[in-house]
N, C-alpha and C positions, 0 to 999 in steps of 0.2 A: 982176789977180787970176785971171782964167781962166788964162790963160798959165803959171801957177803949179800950179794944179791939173791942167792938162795936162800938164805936170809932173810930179809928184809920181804921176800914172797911169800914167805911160809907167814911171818908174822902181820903182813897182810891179809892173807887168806883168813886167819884167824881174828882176827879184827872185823873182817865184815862177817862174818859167821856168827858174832854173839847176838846182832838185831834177831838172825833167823830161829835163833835157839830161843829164845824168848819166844816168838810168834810159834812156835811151834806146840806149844804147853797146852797138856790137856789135864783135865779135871780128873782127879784118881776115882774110877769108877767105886760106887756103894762103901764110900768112905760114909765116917759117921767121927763125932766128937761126942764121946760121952765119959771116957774115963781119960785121966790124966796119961796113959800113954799113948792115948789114940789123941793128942793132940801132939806129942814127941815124933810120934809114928808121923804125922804129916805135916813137923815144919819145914824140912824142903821144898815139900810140895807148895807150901805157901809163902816162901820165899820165891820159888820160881811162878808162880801166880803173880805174884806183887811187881813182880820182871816184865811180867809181859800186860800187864797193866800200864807200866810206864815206859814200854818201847812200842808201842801200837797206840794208833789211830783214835782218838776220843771219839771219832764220825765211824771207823768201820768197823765190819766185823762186830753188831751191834748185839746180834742174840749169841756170841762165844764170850762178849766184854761183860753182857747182863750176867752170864752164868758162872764167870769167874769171880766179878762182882762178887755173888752171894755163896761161892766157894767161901772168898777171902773174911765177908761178912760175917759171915756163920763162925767160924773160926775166930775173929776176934770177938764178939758176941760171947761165945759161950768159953772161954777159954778162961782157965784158974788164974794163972799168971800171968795175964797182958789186962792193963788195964791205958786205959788213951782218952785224955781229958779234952775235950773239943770247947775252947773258947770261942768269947762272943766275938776276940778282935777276927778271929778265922773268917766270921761268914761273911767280909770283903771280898777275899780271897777266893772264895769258891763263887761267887752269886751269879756269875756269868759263864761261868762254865763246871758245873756241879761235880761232873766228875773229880774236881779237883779235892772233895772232902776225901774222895777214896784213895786218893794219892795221898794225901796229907795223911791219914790213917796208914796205909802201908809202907809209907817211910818210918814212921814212928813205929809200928812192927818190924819191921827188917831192923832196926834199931836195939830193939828189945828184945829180940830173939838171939842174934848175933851177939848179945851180951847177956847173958845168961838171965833172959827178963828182966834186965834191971829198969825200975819204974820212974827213973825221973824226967820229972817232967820237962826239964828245959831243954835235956839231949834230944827226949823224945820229941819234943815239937819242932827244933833246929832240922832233923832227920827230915820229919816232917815237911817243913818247909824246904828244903833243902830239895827233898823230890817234886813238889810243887815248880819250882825254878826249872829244874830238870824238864818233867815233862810241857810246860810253856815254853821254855826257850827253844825244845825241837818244834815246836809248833805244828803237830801232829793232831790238826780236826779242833786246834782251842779258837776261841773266841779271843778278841781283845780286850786286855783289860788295865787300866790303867794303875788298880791298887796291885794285880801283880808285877806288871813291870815297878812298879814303884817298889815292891819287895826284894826283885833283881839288881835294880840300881844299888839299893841298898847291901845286897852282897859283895856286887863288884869292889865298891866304897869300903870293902870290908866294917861295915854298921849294925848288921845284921842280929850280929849275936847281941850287941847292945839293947839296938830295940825289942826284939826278942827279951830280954830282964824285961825290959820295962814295962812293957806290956803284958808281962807274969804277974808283976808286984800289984797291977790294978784289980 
């Protein structure tokens, strides 16, 4: 019985410890993207950027958010092999709380990185959305917004991936 309960301590310890490892991400000093390994050299780095984007505050922490922001930016911007197609049904989704394009963007990165760049687009946008959900439903500094919760419903409902085709096909 102890043995269990030591246990179950340890794997809560570690459970609350993944929000902090997230907040804790810093920008890898005089990085640069300019050849294809120097973007290999820091997908980590911008997979744990894209972490602590969507476990932190859309309100704090405003000049660390701006500068991971344009870590993450730069990196998809100039990168060979990610490419992330931003439709028009998205700008519901983000109009009220803006931050949410870059979430949307770095789900569809974590996505494509994690799979050896692969560029389609409907995984990548579900990802996408999928971290949208994510960071609204902790409600960490978002606004309210009726087309996202209408997005969540819609996953609850397991619909998601449906509407999602559908609004590809237009």
């Amino acid at each position: 019985m102890k043995n269990n309960s030591s246990i179950c301590l340890f794997l809560l310890i570690i459970l609350l410890a993944i929000p902090t490892l997230a907040q804790d991400f810093e920008i890898p000093n005089n990085y640069k993207f300019e050849t294809k390994e120097d973007f290999i050299k820091y997908e980590s780095d911008i997979l744990k950027a894209i972490d602590y984007l969507e476990n932190t505050s859309l309100k704090e922490n405003l000049d660390k958010r701006k500068s991971v922001n344009a870590f993450v930016m730069k990196f998809l911007m100039d990168s060979p092999d990610l490419k992330i197609n931003i439709r028009p049904f998205l700008t519901d989704l983000y109009d009220k709380n803006t931050d949410l394009l870059m979430i949307f963007m770095g789900g569809w990165a974590k996505y494509s990185i994690n799979n050896n760049y692969d560029a389609d687009e409907f995984n990548g946008s579900l990802f996408g959305l999928k971290s949208i959900i994510k960071v609204y439903t902790m409600g960490k500094g978002v606004n309210e917004d009726s087309d996202v919760e209408d997005l969540i419903e819609m996953e609850n409902e397991g619909e998601l991936e449906e509407w999602l085709k559908d609004e590809l096909e237009d």
